[in-house]
C-alpha positions in Angstrom: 122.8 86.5 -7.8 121.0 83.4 -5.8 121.3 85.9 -2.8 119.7 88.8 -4.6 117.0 86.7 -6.1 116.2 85.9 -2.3 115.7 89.1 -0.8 114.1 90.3 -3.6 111.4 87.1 -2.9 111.2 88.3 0.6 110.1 92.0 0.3 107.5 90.6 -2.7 106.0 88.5 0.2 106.2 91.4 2.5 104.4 93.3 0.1 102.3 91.5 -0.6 101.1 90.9 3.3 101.4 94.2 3.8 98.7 95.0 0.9 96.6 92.5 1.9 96.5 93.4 5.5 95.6 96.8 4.2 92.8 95.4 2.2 91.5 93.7 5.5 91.5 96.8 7.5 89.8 98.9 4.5 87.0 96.2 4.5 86.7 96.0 8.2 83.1 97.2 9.3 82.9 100.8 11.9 81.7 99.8 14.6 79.8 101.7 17.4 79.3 101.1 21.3 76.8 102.8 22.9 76.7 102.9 26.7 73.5 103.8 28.6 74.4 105.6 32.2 74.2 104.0 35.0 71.2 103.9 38.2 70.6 107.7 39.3 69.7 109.6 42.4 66.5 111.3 42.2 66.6 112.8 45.3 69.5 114.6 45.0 68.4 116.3 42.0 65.3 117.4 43.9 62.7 114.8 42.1 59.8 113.1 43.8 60.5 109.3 43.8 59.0 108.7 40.8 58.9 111.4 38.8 59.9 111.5 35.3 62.7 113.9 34.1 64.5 113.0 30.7 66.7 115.5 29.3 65.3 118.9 31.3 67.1 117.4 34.7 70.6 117.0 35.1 70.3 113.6 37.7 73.6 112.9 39.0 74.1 109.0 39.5 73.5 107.0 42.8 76.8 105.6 44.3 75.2 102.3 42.9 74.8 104.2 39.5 78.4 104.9 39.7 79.7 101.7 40.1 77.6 100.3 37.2 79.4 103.3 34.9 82.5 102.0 36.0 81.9 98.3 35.3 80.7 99.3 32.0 83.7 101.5 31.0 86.4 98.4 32.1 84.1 95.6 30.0 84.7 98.4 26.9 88.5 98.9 27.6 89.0 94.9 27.9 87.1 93.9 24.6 87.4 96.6 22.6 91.2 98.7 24.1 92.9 99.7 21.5 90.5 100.0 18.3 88.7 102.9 20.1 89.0 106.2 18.9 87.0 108.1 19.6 84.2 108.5 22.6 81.4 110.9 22.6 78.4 111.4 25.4 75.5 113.6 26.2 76.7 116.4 27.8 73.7 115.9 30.8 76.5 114.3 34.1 75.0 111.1 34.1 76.3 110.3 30.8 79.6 112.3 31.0 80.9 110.5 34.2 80.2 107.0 32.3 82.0 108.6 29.2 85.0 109.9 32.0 85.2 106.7 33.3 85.4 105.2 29.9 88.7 107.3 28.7 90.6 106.5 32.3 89.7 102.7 31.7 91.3 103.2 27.9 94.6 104.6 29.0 93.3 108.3 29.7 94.8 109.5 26.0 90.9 110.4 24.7 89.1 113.5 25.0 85.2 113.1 25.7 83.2 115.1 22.6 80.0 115.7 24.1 77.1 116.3 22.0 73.7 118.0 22.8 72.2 115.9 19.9 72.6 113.4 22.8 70.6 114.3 25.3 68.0 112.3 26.8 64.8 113.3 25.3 62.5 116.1 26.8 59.9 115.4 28.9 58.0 118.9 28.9 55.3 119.5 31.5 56.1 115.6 32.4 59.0 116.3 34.1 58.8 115.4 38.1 55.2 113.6 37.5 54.6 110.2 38.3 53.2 108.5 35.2 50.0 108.1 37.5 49.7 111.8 37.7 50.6 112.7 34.2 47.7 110.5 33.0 45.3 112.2 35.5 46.2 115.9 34.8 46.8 115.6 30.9 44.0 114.0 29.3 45.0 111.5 26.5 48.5 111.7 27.2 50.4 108.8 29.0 53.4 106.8 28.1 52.0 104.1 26.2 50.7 106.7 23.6 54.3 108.2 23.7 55.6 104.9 22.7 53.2 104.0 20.2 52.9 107.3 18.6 56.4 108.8 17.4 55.0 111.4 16.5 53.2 112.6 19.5 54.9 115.5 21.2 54.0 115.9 25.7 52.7 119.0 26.8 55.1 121.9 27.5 57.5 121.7 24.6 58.1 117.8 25.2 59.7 115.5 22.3 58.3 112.7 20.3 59.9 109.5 19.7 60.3 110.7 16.3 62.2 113.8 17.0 64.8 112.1 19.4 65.3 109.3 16.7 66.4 112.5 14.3 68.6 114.1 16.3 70.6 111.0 17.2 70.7 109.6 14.1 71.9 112.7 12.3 74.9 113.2 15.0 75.5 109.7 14.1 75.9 110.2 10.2 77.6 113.5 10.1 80.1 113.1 13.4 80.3 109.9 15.1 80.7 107.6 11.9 83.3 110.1 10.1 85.5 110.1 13.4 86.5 106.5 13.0 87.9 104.8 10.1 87.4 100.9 8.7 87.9 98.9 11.8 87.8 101.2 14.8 85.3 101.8 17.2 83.6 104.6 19.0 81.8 104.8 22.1 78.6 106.6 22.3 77.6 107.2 26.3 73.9 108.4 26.6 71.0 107.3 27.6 67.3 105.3 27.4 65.7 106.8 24.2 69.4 107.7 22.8 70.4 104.2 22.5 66.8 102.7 21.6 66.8 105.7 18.8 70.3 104.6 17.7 69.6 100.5 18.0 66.5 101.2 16.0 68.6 102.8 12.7 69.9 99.2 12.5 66.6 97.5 13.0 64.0 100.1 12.4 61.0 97.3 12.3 61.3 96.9 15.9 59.2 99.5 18.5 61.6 101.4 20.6 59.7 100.4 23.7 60.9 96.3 22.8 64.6 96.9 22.8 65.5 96.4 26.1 68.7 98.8 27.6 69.1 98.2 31.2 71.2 101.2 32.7 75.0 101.3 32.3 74.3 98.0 29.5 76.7 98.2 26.3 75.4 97.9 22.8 77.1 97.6 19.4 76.6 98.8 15.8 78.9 97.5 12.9 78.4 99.6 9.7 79.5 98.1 6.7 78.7 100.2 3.9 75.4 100.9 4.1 74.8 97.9 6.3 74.1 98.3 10.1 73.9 95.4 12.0 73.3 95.0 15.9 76.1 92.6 17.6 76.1 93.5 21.2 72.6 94.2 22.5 72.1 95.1 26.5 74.7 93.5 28.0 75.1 94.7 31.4 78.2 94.2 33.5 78.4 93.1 36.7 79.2 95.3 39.3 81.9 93.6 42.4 80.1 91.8 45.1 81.5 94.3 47.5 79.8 97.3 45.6 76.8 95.2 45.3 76.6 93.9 48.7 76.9 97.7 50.4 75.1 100.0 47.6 71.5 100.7 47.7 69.7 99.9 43.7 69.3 103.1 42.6 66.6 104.2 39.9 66.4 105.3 36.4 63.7 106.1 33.8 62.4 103.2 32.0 
């Protein structure tokens, strides 16, 4: 009887670990990484050296902009490994090969889901103009009007601020949050106004041009509820001292 008493002690205790570790996990905040792409290469998409391009040109990434992607992906596989689920990316190649990168550094068992909500935004008739130039040959439009107006859309189709923070935050909402449960995280590789629009949902007071993303820098999001608090903000990985020593900078938008 004494020995029945026992075990039956036992699997209570079990039980009740196992209810309360449960409980834990169920309470355990989503969170979100997003990963900005690393340094790209202009020229090789046909750009002058400082012309803009956003989401309209597919830029491949400089070597230099490769090894950044790579850096980034290993930093998410050694803090976050196993409690990512899910990873999705813009579907432009500067993003994906950060978001390929990221699934061989987890153990390669992830699919990538890219998402067009994820694109950089659209520059319009902006697109391979220097900032100089769009100034002179579009009266009233430059960046700083861009930035301080969400609402104001470039010539030739271009996006606001505002319509890129839509976007973003819907895919968000109805597909990157529901992919993961209490706990787990997902990885979100885009790019500048991507991440800026998907920082700001957790702190919308702040203007998208004062949160600072350097290229191939991770960010996080824990949602709680309704809650959405920034942990993680810009951290950029070093890349080695070899790559660093024998690649050229590279360039991005900013």
């Amino acid at each position: 009887a004494s020995s029945m008493a026992l075990l039956l002690g036992v699997l209570q205790r079990a039980n009740r670990l196992i209810f309360t570790a449960a409980a834990v996990s169920a309470l355990a905040p989503k969170t979100v990484i997003l990963v900005r792409h690393g340094a790209v290469n202009r020229e090789a998409a046909g750009l002058t050296p400082e012309g803009l391009y956003g989401g309209d040109v597919d830029v491949p990434l400089s070597e230099r902009g490769e090894a950044e992607a790579r850096a980034a992906a290993q930093y998410v596989a050694d803090e976050f490994g196993e409690k990512v689920t899910a990873v999705f990316a813009s579907p432009m190649k500067r993003a994906m090969f950060g978001a390929d990168r990221t699934v061989d550094a987890l153990g390669g068992e992830l699919g990538v889901e890219a998402r067009e909500a994820f694109r950089e935004v659209k520059r319009g008739d902006w697109v391979d103009k220097s900032l100089e130039e769009v100034t002179a040959q579009y009266p009233g439009e430059d960046m700083a009007r861009f930035l301080g107006d969400y609402d104001f859309r470039p010539a030739g189709g271009g996006e606001s601020v505002r319509d890129v923070q839509a976007r973003a935050k819907a895919c968000l909402l109805d597909d990157v949050l529901p992919a993961i449960g209490p706990g787990e995280c997902a990885v979100v590789v885009s790019h500048l106004f991507i991440t800026r629009s998907l920082l700001s949902f957790a702190e919308p007071s702040t203007p998208v041009a004062e949160i600072s993303v350097p290229t191939a820098s991770v960010s996080t999001i824990d949602f709680d509820g309704e809650n959405a608090v920034v942990g993680l903000r810009g951290v950029k990985p070093a890349i080695s001292a070899e790559d660093d020593a024998r690649l050229a900078a590279g360039s991005a938008e900013t």
